[in-house]
Backbone as CSV, one residue per row, in Angstrom:
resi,resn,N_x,N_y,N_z,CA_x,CA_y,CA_z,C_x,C_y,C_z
1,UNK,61.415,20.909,-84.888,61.507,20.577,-83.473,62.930,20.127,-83.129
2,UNK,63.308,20.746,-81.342,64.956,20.244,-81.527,64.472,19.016,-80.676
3,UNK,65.560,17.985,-81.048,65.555,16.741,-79.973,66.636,17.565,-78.831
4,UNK,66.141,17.080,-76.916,66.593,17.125,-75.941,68.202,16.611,-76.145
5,UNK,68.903,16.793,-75.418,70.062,15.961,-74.901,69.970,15.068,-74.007
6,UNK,69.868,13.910,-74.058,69.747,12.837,-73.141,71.491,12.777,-72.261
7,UNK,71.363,12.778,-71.166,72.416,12.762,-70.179,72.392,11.236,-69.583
8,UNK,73.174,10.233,-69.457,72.409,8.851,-68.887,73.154,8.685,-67.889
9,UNK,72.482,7.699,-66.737,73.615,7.914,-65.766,73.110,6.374,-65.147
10,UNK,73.838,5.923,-64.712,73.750,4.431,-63.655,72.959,4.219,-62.317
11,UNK,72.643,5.713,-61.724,72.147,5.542,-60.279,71.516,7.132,-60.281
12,UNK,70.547,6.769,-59.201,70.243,8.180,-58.648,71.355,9.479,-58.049
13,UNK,72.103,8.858,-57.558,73.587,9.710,-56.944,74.137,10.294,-57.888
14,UNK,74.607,9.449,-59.231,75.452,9.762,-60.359,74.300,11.271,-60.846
15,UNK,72.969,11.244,-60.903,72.059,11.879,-61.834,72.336,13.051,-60.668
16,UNK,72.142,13.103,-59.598,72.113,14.218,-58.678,73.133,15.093,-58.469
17,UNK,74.585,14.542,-58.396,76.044,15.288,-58.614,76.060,15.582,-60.380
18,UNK,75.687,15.135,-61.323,75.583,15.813,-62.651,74.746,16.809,-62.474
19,UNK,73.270,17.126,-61.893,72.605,18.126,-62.138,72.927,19.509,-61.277
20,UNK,73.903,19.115,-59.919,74.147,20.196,-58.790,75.140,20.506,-60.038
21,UNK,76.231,19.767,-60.766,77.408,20.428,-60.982,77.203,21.172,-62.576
22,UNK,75.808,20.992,-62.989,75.059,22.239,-64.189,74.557,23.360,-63.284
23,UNK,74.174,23.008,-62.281,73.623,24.584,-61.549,74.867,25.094,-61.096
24,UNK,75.814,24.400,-60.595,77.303,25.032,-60.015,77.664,26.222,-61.254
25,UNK,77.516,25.116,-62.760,78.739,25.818,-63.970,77.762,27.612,-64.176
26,UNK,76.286,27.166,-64.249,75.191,28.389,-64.478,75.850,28.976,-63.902
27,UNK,75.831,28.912,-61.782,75.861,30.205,-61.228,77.378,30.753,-61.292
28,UNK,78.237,29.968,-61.616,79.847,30.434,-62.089,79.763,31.341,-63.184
29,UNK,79.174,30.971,-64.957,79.252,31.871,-65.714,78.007,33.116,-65.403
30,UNK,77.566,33.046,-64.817,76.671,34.005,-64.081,76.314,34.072,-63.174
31,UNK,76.738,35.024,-62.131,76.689,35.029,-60.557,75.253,35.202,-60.025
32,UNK,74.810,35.522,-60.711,73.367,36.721,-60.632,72.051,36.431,-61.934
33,UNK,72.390,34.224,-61.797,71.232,33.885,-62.756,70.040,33.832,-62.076
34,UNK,68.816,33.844,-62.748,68.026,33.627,-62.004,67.512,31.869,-62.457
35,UNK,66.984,31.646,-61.334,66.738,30.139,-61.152,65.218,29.626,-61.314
36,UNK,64.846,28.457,-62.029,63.513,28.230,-62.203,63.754,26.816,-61.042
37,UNK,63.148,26.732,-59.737,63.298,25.687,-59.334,62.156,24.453,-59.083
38,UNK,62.425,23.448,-58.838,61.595,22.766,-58.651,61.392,21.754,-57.683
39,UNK,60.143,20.608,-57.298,60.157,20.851,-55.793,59.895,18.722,-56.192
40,UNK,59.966,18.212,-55.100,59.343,16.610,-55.083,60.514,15.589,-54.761
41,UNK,60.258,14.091,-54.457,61.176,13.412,-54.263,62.602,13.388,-55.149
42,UNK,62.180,13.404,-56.542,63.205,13.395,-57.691,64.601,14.482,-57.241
43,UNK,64.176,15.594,-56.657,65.032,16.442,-56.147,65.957,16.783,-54.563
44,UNK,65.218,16.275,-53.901,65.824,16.169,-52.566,67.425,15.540,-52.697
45,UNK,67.595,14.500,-53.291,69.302,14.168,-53.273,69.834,15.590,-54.076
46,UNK,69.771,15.965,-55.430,69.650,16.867,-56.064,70.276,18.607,-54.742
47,UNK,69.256,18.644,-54.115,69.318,19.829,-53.450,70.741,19.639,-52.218
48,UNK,70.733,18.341,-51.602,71.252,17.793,-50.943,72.776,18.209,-51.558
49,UNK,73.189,17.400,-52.974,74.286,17.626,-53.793,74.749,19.225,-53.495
50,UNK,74.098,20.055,-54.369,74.127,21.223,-53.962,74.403,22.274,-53.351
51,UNK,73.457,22.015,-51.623,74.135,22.069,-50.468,75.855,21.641,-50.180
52,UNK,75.596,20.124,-50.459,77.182,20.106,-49.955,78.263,20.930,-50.881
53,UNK,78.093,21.012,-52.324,79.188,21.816,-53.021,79.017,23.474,-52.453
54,UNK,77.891,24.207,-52.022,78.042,25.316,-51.510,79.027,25.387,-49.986
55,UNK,78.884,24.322,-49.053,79.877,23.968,-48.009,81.070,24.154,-48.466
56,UNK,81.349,23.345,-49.401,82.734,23.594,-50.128,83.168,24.364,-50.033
57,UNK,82.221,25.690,-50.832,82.549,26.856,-51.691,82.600,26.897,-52.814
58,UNK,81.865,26.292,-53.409,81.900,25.517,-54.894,80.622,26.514,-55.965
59,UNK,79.701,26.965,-54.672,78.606,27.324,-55.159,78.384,28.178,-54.347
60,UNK,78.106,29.900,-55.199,77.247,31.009,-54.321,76.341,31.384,-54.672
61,UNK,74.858,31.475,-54.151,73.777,31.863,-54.607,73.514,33.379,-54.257
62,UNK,74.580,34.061,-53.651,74.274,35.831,-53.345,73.720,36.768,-54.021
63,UNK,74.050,36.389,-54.993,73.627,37.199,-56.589,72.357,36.932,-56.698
64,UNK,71.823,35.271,-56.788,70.739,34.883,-57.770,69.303,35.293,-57.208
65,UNK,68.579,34.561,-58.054,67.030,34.951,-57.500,66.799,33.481,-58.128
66,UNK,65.619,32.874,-57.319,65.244,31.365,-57.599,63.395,32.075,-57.724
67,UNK,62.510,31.282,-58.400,61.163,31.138,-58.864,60.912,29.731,-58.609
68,UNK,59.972,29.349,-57.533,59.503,27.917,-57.964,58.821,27.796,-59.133
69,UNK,58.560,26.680,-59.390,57.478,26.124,-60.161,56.290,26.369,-59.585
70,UNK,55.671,26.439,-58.524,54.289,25.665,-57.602,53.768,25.689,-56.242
71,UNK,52.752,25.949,-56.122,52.614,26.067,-54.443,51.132,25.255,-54.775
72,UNK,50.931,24.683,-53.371,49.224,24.220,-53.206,48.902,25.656,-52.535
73,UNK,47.318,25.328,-52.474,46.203,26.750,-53.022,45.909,25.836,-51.544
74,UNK,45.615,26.753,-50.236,44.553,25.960,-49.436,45.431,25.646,-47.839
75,UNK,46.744,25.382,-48.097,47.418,24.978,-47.134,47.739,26.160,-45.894
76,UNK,48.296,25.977,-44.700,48.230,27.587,-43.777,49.463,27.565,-43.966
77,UNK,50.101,28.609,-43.953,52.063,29.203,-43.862,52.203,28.054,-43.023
78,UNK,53.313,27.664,-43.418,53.940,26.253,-42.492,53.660,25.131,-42.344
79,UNK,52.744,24.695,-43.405,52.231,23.148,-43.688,53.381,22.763,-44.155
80,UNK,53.966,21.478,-43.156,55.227,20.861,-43.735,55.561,20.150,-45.157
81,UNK,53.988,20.218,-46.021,53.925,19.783,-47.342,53.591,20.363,-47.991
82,UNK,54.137,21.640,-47.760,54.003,22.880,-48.414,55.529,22.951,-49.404
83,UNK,55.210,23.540,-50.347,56.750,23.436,-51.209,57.332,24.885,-50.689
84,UNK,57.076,25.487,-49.884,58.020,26.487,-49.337,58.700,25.642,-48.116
85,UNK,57.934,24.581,-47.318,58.576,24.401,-46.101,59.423,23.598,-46.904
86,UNK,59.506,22.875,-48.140,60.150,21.675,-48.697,61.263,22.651,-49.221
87,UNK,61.109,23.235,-49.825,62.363,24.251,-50.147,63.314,24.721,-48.838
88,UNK,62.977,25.364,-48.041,63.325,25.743,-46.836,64.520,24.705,-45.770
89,UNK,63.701,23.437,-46.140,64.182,22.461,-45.269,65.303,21.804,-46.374
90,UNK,65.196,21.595,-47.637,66.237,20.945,-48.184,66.992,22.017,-49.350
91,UNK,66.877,23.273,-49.216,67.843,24.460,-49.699,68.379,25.795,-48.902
92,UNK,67.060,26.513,-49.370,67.135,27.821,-48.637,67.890,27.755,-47.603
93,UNK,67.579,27.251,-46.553,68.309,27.555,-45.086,69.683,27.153,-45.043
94,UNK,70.046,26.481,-46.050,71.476,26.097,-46.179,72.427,26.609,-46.880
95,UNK,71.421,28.069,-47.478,72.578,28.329,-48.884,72.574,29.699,-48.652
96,UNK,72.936,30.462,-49.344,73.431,31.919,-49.279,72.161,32.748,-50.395
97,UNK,71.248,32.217,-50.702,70.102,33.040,-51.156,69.197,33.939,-50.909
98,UNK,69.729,35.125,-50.982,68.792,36.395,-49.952,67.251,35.914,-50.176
99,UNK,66.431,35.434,-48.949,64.889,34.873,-48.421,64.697,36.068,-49.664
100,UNK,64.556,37.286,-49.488,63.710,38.427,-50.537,63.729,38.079,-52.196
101,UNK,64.735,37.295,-52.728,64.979,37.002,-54.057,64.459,35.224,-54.215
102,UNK,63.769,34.698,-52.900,63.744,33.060,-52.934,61.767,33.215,-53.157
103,UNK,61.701,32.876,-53.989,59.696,32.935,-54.554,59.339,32.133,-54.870
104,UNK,58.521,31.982,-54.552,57.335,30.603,-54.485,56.327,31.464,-54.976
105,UNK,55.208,31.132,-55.908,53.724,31.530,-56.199,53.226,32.053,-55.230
106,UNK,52.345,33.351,-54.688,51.600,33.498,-53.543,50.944,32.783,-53.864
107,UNK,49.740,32.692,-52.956,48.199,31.453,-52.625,47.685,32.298,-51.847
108,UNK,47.897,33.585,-51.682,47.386,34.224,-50.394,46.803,35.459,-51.380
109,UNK,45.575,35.726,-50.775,44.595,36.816,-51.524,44.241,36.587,-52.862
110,UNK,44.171,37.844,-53.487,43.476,37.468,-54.644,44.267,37.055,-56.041
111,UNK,44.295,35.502,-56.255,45.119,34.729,-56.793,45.346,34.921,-58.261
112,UNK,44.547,35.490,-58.766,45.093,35.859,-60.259,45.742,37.448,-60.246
113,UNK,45.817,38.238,-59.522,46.328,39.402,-59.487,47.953,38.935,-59.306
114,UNK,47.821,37.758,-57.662,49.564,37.654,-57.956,50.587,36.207,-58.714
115,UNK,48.878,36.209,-59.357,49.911,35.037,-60.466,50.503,35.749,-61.616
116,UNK,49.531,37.518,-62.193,50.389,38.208,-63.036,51.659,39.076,-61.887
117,UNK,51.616,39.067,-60.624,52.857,39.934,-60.278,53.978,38.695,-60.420
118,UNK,53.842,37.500,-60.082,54.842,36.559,-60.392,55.150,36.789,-61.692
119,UNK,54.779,36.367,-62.570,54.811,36.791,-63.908,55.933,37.775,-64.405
120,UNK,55.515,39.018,-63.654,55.929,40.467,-63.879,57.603,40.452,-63.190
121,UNK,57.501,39.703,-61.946,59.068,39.355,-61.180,59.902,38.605,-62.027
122,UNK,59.491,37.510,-62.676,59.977,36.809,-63.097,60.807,37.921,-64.150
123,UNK,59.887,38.355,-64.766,60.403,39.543,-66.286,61.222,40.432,-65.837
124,UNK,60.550,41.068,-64.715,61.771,42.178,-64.074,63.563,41.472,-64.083
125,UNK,63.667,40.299,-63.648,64.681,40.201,-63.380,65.245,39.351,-64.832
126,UNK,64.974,39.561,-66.416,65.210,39.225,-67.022,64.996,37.521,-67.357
127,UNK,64.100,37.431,-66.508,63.629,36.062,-67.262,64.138,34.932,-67.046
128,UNK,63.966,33.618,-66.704,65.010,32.507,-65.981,66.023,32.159,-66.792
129,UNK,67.069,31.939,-66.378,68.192,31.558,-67.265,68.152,30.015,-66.987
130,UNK,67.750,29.264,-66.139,68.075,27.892,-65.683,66.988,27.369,-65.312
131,UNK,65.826,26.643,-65.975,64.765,25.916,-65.075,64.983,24.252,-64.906
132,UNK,64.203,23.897,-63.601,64.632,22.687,-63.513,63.436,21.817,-63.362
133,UNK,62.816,21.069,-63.709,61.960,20.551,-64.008,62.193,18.968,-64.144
134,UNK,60.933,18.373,-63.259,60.721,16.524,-62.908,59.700,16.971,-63.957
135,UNK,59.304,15.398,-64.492,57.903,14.697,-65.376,57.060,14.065,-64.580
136,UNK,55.775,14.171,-65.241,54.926,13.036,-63.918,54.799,12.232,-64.812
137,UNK,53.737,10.901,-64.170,53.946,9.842,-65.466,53.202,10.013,-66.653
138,UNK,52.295,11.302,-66.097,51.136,11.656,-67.765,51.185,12.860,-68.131
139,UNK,52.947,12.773,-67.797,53.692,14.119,-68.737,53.148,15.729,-68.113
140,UNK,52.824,15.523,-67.091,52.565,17.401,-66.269,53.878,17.902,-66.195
141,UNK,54.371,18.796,-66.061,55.364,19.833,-66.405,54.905,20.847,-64.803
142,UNK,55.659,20.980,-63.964,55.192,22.016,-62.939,53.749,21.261,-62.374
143,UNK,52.686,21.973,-62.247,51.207,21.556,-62.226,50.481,21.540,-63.440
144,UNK,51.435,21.214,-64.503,50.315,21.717,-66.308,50.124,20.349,-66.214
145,UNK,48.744,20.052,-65.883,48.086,18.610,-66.132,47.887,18.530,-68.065
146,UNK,47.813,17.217,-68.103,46.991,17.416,-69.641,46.250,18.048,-70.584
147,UNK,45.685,18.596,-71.221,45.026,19.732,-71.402,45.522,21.179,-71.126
148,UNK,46.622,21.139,-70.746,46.779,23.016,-70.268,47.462,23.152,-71.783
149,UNK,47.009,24.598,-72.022,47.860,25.233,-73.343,49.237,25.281,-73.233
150,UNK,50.192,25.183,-74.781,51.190,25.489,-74.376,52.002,27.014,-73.971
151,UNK,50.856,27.774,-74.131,51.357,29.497,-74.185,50.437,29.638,-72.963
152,UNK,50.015,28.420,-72.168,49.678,29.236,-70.745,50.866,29.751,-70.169
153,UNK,49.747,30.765,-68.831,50.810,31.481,-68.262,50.856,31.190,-66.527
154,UNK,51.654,31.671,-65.938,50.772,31.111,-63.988,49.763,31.456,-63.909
155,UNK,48.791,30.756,-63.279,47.590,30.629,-63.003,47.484,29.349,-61.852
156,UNK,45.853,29.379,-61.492,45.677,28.437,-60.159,44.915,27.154,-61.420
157,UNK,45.268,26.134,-60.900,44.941,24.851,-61.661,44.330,23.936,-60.598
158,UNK,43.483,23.269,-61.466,42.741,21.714,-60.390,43.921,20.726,-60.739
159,UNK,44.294,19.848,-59.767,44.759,18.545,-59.677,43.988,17.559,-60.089
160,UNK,44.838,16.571,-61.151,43.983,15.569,-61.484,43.852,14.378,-60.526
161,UNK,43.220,13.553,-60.565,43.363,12.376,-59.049,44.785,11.971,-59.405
162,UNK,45.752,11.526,-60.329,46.654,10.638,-60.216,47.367,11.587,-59.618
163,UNK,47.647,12.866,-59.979,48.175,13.807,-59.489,48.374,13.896,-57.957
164,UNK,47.380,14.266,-57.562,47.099,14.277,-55.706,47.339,12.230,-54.845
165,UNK,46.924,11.593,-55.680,47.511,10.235,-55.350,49.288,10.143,-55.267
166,UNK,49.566,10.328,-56.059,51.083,10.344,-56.514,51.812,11.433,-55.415
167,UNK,50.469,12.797,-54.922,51.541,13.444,-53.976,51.115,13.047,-52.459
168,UNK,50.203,12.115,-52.195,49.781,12.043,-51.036,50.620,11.269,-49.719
169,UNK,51.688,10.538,-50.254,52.674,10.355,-49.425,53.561,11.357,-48.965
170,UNK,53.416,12.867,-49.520,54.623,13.622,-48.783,53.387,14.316,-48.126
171,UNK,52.400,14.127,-47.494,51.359,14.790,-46.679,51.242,13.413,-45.310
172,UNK,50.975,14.066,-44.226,50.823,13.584,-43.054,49.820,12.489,-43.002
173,UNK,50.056,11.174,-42.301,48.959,10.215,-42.438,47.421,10.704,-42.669
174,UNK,46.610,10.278,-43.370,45.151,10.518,-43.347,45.122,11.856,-44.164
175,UNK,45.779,12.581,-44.533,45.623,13.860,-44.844,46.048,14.145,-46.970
176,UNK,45.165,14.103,-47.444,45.422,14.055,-48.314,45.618,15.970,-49.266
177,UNK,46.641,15.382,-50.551,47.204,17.362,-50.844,45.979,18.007,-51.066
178,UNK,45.758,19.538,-51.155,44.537,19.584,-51.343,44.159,19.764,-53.153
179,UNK,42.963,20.317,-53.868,42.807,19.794,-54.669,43.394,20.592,-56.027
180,UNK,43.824,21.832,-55.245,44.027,22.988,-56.363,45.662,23.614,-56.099
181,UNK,46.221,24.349,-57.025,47.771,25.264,-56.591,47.672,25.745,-58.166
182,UNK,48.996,26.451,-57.585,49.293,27.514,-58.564,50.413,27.104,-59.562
183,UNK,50.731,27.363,-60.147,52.049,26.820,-61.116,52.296,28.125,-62.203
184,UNK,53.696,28.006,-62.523,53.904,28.529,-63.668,53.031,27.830,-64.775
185,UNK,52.743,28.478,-65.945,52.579,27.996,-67.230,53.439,27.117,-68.275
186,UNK,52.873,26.692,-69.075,54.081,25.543,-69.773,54.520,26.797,-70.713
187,UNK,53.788,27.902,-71.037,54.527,28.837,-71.804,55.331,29.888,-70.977
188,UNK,55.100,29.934,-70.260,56.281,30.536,-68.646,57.561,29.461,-68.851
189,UNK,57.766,28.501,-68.500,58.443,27.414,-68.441,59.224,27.224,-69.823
190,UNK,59.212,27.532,-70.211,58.991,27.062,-72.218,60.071,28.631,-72.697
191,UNK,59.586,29.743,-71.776,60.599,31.082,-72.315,61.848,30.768,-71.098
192,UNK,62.057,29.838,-70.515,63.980,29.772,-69.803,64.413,29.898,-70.881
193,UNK,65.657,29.830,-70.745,66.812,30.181,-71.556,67.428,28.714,-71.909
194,UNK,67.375,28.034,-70.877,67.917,26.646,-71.113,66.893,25.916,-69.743
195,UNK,66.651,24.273,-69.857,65.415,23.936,-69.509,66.204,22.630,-68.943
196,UNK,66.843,22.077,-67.547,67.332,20.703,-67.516,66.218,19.766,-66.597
197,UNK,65.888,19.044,-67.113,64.742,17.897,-66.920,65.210,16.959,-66.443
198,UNK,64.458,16.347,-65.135,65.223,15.238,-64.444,64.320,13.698,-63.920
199,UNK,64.663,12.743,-64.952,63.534,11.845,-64.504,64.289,10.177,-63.988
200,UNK,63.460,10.017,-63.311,63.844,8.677,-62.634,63.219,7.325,-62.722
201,UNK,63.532,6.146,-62.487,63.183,5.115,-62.711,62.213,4.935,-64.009
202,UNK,61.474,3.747,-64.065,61.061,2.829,-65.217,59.705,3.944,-65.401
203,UNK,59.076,3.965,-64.643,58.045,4.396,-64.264,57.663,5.708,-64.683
204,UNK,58.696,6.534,-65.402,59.247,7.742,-66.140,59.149,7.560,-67.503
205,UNK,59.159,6.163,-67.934,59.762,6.006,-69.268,59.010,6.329,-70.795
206,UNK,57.487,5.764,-70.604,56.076,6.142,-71.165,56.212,8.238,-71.537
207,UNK,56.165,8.516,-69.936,56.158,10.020,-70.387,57.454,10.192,-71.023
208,UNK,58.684,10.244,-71.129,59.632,10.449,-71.513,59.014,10.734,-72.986
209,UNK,58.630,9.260,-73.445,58.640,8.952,-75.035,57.298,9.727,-75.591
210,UNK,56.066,10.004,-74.953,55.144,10.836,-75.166,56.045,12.324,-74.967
211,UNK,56.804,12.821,-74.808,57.090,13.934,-74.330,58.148,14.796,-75.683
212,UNK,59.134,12.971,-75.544,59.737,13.516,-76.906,60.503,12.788,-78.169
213,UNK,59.315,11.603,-78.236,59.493,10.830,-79.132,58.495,10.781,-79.566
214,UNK,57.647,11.526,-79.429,55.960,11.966,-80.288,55.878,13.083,-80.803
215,UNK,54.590,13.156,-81.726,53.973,14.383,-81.720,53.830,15.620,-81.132
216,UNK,54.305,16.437,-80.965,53.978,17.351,-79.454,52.372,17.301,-79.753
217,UNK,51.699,17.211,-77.923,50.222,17.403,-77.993,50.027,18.142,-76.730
218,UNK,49.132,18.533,-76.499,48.608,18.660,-75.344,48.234,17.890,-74.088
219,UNK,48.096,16.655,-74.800,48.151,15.584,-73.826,48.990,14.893,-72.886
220,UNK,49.923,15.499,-73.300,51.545,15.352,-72.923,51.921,17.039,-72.523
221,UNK,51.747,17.777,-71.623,52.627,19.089,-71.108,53.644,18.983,-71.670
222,UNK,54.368,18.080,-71.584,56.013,18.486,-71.659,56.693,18.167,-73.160
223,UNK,55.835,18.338,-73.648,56.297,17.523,-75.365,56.200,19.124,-76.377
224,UNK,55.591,19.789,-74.779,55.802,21.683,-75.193,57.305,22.115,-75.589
225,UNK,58.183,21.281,-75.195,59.509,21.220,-74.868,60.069,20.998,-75.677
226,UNK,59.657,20.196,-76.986,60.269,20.036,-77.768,60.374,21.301,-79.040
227,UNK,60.049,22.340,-78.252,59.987,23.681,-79.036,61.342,24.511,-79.109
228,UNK,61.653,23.911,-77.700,62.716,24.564,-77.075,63.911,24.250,-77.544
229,UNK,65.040,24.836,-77.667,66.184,24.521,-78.525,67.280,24.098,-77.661
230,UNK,67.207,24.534,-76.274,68.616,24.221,-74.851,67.914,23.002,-74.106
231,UNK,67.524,21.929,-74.261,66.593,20.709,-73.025,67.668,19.826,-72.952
232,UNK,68.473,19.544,-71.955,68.985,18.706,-71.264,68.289,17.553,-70.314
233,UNK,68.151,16.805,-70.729,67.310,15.591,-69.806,68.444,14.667,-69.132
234,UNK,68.554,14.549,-67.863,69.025,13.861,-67.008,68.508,12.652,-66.583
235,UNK,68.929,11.636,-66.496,68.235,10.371,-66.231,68.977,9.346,-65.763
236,UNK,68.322,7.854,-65.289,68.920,6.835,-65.103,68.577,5.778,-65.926
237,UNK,69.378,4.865,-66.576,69.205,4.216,-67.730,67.465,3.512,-67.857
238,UNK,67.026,3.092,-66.206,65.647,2.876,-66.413,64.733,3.679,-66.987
239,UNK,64.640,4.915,-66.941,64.086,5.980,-67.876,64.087,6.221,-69.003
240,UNK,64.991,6.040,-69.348,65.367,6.473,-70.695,64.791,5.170,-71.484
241,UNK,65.398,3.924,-71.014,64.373,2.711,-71.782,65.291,2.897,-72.905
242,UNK,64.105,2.412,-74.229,64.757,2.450,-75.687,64.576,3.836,-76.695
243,UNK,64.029,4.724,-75.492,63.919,6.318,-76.602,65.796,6.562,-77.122
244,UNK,65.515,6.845,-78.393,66.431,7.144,-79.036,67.312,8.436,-78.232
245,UNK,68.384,8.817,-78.715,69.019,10.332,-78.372,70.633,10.035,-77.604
């Protein structure tokens, strides 16, 4: 098993200009990478960063093709807690990424047919060179709750309660996420090329060390990771705690 690279940083700001300026160096030595992206509070400064170095000119996404991680199963086109409108509002519309190469999971029709055409896109375009990936606190990876295999592939998954608790503040008062979405697989996730992981505060720190200061299990998604030989983990010293690296 390889140990991650621990990256440490002092503040949320410091962690967010380190991770825009690894996606900057990607899309420099390759104009035309494709992108594993990912969606939630942890990332919004993150995307923000980003944005502003593409203002610059620092960063062109013309070439690339981006893959989320995840969509909820249930929501109508344009639910503002939808991870397309969340993408939309804190990337896409700001950057130079042809909409036709920017993918999110369908949720629309018959859901295992286009969880293998995702699948199949993903491969067509040679496979992600860059995924970016948050932890939850009981180690889910994308939507791979506990229990998912590590050679799963996209598919539609149930939410566990901490899961839908934990996302029910980016949903409209009274309205809670709904109970199911789609996700890549931890074995989708697991074939990038290189894998940078981004976790925050104290509250991170438990999964961290289940993830990759253990056993790899199943009980832990992301301890799939320690299979992987390129894992860059980004963090703020509260995270990281006393895990070694």
């Amino acid at each position: 098993m390889t140990k991650p690279e621990f990256r440490v940083f002092n503040s949320r700001e410091e962690v967010a200009a380190a991770v825009a300026r690894h996606l900057a160096e990607t899309l420099s030595a390759k104009p035309a990478a494709t992108l594993g992206l990912a969606t939630g509070k942890t990332f919004i400064s993150i995307y923000a960063e980003v944005v502003e170095r593409f203002k610059k000119g620092e960063m062109a996404f013309a070439q690339a093709a981006s893959f989320n991680l995840d969509e909820y199963v249930g929501l109508p086109a344009g639910h503002p807690a939808s991870f397309r409108s969340y993408m939309e509002e804190h990337l896409f519309r700001h950057v130079d990424l042809p909409a036709a190469d920017a993918h999110l999971p369908s949720v629309e029709g018959e859901v295992e047919a286009s969880c293998a055409a995702y699948e199949a896109a993903i491969t067509a375009r040679g496979g992600i060179d860059l995924q970016l990936l948050g932890i939850g606190q009981n180690g889910h990876i994308g939507f791979n709750e506990p229990g998912s295999a590590f050679d799963s592939r996209t598919r539609q998954v149930e939410l566990t309660q901490s899961t839908i608790e934990a996302n029910t503040s980016d949903f409209p008062a009274g309205e809670l996420p709904p109970p199911s979405a789609v996700t890549m697989g931890v074995g989708t996730i697991v074939d990038a090329k290189e894998i940078v992981l981004v976790a925050l505060g104290a509250n991170k720190t438990e999964a961290l060390k289940a993830a990759f200061a253990s056993a790899p299990s199943t009980d832990c998604p992301a301890s799939a990771l320690q299979a992987h030989g390129k894992v860059v983990v980004y963090c703020d010293a509260a995270a990281k705690g006393d895990i070694e690296g």
